[in-house]
C-alpha positions as CSV (number, residue, x, y, z in Angstrom):
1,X,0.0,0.0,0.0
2,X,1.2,3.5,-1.0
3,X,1.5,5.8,1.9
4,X,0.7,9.4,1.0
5,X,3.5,11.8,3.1
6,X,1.5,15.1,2.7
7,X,-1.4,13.7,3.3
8,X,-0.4,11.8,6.1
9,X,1.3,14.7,7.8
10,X,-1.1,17.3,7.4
11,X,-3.6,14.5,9.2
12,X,-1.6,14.3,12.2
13,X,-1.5,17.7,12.0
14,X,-5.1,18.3,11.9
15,X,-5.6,15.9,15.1
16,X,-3.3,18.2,16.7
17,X,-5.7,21.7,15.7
18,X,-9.1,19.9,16.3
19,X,-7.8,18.9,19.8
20,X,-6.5,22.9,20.6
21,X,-9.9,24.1,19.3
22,X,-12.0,21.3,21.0
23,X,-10.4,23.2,23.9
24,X,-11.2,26.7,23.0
25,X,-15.3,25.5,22.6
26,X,-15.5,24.2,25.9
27,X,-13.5,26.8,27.9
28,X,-14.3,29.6,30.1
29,X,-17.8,28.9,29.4
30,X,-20.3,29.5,32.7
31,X,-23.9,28.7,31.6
32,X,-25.0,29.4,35.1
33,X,-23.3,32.6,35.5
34,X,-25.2,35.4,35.4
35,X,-23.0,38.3,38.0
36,X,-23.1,41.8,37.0
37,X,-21.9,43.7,40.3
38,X,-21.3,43.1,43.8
39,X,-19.7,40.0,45.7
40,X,-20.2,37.8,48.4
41,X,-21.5,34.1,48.8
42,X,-21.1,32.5,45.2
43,X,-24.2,29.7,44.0
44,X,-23.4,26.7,42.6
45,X,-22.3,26.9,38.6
46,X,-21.2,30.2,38.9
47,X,-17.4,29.2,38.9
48,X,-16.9,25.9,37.3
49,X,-13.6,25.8,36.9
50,X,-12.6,26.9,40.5
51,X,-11.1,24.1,42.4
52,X,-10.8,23.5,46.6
53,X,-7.1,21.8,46.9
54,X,-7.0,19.6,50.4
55,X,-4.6,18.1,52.1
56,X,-5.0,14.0,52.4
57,X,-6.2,15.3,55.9
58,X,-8.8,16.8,54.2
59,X,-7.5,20.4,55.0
60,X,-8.6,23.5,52.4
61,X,-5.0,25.2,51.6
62,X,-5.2,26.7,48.4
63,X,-7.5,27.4,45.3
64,X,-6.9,26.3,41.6
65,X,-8.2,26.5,38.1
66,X,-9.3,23.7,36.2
67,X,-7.7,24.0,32.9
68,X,-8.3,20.8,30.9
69,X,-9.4,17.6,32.0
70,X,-6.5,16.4,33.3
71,X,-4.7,19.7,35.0
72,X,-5.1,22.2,37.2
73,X,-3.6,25.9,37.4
74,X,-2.0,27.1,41.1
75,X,0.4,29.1,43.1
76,X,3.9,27.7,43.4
77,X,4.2,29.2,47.0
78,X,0.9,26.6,47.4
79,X,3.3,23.7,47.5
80,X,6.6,24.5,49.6
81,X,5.2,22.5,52.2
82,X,3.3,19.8,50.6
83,X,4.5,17.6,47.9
84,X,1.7,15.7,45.0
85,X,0.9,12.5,47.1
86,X,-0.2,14.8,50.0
87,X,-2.7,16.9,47.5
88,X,-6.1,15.7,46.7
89,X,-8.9,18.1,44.4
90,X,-12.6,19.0,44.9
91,X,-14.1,20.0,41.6
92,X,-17.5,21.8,41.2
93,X,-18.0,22.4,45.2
94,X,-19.4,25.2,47.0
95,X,-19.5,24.4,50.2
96,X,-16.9,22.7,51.9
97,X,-18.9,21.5,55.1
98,X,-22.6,20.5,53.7
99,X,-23.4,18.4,50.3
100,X,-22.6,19.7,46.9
101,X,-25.3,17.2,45.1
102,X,-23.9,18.8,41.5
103,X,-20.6,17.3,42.7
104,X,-20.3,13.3,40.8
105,X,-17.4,12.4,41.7
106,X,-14.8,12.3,44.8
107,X,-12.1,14.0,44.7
108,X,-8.7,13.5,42.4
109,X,-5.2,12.8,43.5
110,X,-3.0,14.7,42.1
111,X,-0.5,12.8,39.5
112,X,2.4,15.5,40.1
113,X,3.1,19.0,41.1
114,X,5.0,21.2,38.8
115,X,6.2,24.3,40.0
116,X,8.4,26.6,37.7
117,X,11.2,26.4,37.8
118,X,12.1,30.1,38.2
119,X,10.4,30.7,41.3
120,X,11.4,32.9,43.7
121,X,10.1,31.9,47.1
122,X,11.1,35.4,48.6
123,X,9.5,37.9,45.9
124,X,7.1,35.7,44.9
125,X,8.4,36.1,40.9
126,X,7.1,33.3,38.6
127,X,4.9,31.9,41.0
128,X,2.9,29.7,39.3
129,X,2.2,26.0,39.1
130,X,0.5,23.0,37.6
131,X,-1.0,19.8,38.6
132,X,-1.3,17.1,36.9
133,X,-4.9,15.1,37.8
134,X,-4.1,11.2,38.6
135,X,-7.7,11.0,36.7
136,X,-9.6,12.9,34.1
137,X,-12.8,14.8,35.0
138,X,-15.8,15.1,33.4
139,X,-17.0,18.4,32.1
140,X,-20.6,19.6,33.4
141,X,-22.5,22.9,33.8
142,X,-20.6,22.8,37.2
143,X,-17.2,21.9,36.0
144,X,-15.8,23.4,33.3
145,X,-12.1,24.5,32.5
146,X,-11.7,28.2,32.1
147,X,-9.6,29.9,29.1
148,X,-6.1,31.3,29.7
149,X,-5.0,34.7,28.5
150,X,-3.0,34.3,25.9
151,X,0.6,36.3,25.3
152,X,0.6,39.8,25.0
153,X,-3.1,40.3,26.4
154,X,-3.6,43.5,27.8
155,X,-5.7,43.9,30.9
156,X,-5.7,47.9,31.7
157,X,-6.5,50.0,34.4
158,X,-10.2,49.7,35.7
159,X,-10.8,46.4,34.0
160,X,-13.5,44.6,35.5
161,X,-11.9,41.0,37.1
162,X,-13.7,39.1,39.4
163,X,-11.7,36.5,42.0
164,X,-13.0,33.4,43.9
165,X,-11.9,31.3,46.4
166,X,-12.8,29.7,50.4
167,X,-10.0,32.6,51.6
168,X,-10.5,34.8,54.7
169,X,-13.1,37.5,54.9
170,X,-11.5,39.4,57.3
171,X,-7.7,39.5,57.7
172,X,-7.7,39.8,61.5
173,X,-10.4,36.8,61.7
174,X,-9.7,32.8,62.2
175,X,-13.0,32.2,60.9
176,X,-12.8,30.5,57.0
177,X,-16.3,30.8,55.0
178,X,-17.7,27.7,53.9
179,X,-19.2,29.1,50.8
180,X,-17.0,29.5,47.5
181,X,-16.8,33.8,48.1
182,X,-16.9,36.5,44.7
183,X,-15.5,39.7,44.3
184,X,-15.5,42.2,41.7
185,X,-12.2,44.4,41.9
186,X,-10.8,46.5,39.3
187,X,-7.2,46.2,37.6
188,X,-4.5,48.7,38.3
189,X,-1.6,49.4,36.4
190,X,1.4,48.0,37.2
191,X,3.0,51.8,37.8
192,X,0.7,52.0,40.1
193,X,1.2,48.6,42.4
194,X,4.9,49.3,42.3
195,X,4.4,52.6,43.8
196,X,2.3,51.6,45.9
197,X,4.5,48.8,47.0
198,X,7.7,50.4,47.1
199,X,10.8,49.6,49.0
200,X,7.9,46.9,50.3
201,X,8.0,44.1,47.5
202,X,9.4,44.7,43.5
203,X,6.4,44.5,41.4
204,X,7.5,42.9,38.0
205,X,6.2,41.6,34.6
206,X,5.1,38.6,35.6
207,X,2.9,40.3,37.9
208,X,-0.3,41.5,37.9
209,X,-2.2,43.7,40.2
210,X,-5.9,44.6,41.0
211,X,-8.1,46.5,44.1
212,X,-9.3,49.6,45.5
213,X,-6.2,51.7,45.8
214,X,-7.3,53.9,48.6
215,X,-10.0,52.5,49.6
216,X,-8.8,49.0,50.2
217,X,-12.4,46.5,51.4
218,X,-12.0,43.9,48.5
219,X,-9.4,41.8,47.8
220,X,-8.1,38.1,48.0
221,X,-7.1,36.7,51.5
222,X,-5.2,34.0,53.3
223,X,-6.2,30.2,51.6
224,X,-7.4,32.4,48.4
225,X,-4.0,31.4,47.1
226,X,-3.5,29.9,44.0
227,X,-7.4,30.8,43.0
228,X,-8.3,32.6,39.9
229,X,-8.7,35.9,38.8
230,X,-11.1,36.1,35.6
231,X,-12.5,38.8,33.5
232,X,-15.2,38.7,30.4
233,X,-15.2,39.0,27.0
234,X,-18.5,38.4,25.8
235,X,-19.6,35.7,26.3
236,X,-16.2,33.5,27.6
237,X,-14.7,34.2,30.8
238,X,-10.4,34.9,30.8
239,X,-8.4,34.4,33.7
240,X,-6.3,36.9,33.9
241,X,-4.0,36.1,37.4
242,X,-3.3,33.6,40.1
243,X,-4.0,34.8,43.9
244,X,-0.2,34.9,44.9
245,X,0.0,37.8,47.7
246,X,-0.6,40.9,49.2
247,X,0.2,43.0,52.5
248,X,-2.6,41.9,54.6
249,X,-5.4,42.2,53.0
250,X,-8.3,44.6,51.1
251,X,-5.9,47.2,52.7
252,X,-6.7,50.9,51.0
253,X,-2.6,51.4,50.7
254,X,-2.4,47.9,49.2
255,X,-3.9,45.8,46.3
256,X,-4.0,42.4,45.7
257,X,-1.0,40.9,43.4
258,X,-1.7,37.8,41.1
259,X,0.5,35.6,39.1
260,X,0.0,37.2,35.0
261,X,-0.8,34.1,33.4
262,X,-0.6,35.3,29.7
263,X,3.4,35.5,30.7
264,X,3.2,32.0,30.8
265,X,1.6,30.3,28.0
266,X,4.6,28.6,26.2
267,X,5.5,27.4,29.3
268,X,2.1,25.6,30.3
269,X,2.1,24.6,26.9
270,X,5.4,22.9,27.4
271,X,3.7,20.6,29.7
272,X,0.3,20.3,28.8
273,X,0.5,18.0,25.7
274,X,-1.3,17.5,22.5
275,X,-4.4,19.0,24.0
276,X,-3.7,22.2,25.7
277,X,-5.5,24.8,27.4
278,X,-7.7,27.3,25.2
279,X,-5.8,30.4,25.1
280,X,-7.5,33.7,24.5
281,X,-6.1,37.1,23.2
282,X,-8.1,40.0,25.8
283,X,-7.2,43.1,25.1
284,X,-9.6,45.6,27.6
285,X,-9.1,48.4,25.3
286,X,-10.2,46.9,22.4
287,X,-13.9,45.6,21.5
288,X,-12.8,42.6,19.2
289,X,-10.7,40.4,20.9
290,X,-9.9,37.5,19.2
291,X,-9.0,33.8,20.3
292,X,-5.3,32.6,20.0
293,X,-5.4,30.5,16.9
294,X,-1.8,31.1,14.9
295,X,-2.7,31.6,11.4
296,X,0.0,29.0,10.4
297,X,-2.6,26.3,12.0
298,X,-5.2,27.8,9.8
299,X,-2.8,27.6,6.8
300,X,-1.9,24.2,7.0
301,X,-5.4,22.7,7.7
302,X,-6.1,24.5,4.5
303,X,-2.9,22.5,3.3
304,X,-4.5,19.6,4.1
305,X,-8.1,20.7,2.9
306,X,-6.3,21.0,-0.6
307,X,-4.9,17.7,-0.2
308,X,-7.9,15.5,-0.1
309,X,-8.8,16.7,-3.4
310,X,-6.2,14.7,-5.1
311,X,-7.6,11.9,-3.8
């Protein structure tokens, strides 16, 4: 049998676009989701791809993003302390005493813990990380992966972003809600952060910061960690950052500093497989923001379009 070489190519290659773009229809899609303004407790579907890490012990430490089926999005400082056969995952919970009955499952091992490599444990640069699930989950109206911003994504000033997680409501407080908590807080420029956090902590690239500069009464908190930061464009929902730190918190002289995920997408990539994440360009100044599909992808399914009709 004669074995085609273009053809045969450009179908391996389209395996590899169909699996990015089956990825881009399912993410950062919230059917349930209908939040305009305000904060407080969250309702079940609202955040499907927010995840509740545990200890084995069954202790909430940090929060997560589900990203595909098989990984999950975090803080590197998450996971100084705890290495993956001590992690286990809740997906599609909102309450992390009473029943969830739109949760199907248990919860997921994790597989392995990938923190970058780059790291700083001190200044809290590149701190980022990915699990890897020991299991696959299956996408619902109550868990769904989110879409990534993709490189060079602008978020500016004022942006609407909205941030999740089981953190502290009060920083003085000992007291951890038991309902997933939303709040709306705007983007600041990363001019502004630094000022604002000068001679206190270097704010740099990889950074990116939002709040109430001040004002200060929303922010992340203590076991928020790790959680996502998201934003909306139409009708998908971006994340933006990952909870990494902040001086207290919701203090009017400080704002809240997340992890810039779009700095990062060759390197999730790197480690994500055949079938990564759906990135998405967001550009908050800009009304048509487009998804991150290369055009060479384009050009060579069209490559392989052309193809078939010698056949």
């Amino acid at each position: 049998m004669k074995f085609n070489s273009t053809l045969s190519v450009a179908a391996i290659t389209l395996l590899y676009i169909t699996g990015s773009l089956c990825q881009l229809d399912v993410c950062g899609r919230a059917p349930l989701n209908n939040r305009i303004v305000g904060g407080g407790d969250a309702t079940a579907g609202d955040w499907p791809w927010q995840v509740s890490i545990h200890t084995v012990n069954d202790n909430h430490i940090c929060g997560g993003t589900l990203i595909t089926k098989d990984w999950v999005l975090s803080a590197a400082h998450c996971f100084l302390e705890y290495g993956y056969s001590y992690i286990k995952m809740y997906f599609g919970r909102l309450s992390q005493s009473d029943k969830n009955p739109n949760v199907t499952s248990g919860p997921i091992r994790a597989k392995q813990i990938i923190n970058h490599s780059d790291f700083d444990n001190v200044t809290y640069d590149n701190d980022i990380a990915l699990i890897q699930l020991s299991s696959s989950v299956t996408f619902s109206d109550y868990i769904r992966p989110v879409c990534l911003a993709a490189a060079g994504s602008v978020f500016g000033a004022g942006t609407e972003s909205w941030v999740t997680g089981w953190g502290l409501l009060q920083p003085e407080s000992t007291q951890f809600p038991d309902t997933l908590q939303e709040v709306m807080i705007p983007i600041v420029s990363n001019s502004a952060c630094a000022n604002a956090y000068k001679g206190i902590r270097n704010i740099t690239s990889n950074m990116i910061c939002a709040g109430l500069l001040n004002q200060g009464g929303k922010d992340a908190c203590k076991r928020d960690s790790g959680g996502p930061m998201v934003s909306k464009n139409g009708s998908l929902w971006i994340q933006s950052g990952v909870v990494s730190f902040g001086e207290k918190c919701a203090e009017p002289k400080y704002l809240g500093v997340f992890t810039r995920v779009s700095q990062y997408q060759n390197w999730i990539k790197s480690y994500t497989g055949s079938n990564p994440p759906g990135f998405v360009q967001f550009n908050s100044t800009s009304s048509s923001n487009l998804r991150s599909i290369p055009s060479w992808y384009i050009a060579i399914f069209v490559i392989y379009s052309l193809s078939l009709s010698f056949f």
